[in-house]
C-alpha atoms as one frame of an Amber mdcrd trajectory, in Angstrom:
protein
   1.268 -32.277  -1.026   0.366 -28.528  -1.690  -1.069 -26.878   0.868  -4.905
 -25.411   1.199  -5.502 -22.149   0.036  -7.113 -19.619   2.538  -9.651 -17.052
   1.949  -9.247 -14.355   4.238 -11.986 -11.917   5.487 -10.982  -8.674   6.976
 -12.930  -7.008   9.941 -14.148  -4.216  10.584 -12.494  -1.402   9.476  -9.260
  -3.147   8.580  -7.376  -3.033   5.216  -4.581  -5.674   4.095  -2.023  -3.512
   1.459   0.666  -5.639  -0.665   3.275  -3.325  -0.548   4.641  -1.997  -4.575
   7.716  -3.079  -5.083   9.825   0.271  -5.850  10.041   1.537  -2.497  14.115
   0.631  -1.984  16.704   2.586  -4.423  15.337   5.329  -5.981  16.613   8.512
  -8.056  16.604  12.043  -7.302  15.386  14.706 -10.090  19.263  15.673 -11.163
  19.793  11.727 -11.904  21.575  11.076  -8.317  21.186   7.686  -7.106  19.529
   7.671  -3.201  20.281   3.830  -1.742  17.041   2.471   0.130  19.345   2.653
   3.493  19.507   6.440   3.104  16.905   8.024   5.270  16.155  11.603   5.617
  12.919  11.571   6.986  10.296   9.339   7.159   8.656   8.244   3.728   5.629
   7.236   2.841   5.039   3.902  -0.025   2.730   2.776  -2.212   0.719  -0.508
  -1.732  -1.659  -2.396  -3.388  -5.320  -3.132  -1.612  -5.805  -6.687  -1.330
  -8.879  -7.082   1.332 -11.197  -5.038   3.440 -13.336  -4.941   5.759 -17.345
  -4.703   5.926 -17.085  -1.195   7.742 -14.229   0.546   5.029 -16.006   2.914
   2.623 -13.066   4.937   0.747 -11.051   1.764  -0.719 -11.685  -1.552  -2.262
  -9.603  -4.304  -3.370  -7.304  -3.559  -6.104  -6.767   0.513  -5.060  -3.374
   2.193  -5.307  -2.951   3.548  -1.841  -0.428   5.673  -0.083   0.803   4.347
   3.506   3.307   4.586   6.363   4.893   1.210   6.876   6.640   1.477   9.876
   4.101   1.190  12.918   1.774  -1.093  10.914   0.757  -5.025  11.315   2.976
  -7.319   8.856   1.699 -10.981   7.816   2.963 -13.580   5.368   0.426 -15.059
   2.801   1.610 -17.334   0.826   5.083 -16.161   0.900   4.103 -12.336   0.117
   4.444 -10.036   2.895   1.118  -7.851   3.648   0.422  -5.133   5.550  -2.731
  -4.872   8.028  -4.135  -1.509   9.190  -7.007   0.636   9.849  -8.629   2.198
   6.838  -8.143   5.822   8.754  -4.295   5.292   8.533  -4.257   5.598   4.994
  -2.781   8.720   3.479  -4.231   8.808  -0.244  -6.079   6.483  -2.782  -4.554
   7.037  -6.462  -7.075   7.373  -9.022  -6.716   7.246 -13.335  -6.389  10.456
 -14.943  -9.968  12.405 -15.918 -10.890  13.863 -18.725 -11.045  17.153 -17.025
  -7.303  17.303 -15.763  -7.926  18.730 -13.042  -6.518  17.148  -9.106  -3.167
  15.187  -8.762  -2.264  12.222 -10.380   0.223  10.164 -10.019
């Protein structure tokens, strides 16, 4: 028997991020190999917006958003671990290349 899927409302000001897978081993720019348990500071990762609240006006499902994981709500959908936090935690919302050229993209 499968079970029931859920539809899941945020609150408030709340945002639920799927994290982007990419955020463990990474290189540095001379081609040096950094293992994900290597940990200089603290780092920021990517995540993809999955839900939000009626009060959040800077993000909507489907943004590319920059986060800090570690003092943040975790919760397993369907298998997938998300992340649940307030919309004013959020660091930066990636946005598609302009025309102009002019900002950061990433």
């Amino acid at each position: 028997m499968a079970e029931p899927k859920l539809e899941i409302q945020m609150l408030h000001d709340r945002v639920m991020i799927k994290r982007v897978e990419g955020s463990g081993e990474r290189r540095s720019s001379a081609g040096i190999v950094i293992p994900a348990t290597a940990q200089v500071a603290k780092r920021l990762v990517w995540g993809e917006v999955v839900g939000v609240g009626q009060h959040v006006r800077t993000v909507k499902a489907g943004d590319r958003v920059l986060l800090a994981p570690e003092d943040q709500y975790e919760v397993e959908i369907a298998g997938v671990g998300h992340l649940v936090m307030r919309e004013r935690d959020l660091h930066a919302v990636a946005s598609e290349a302009t025309q102009h050229g002019t900002g950061l993209y990433l």
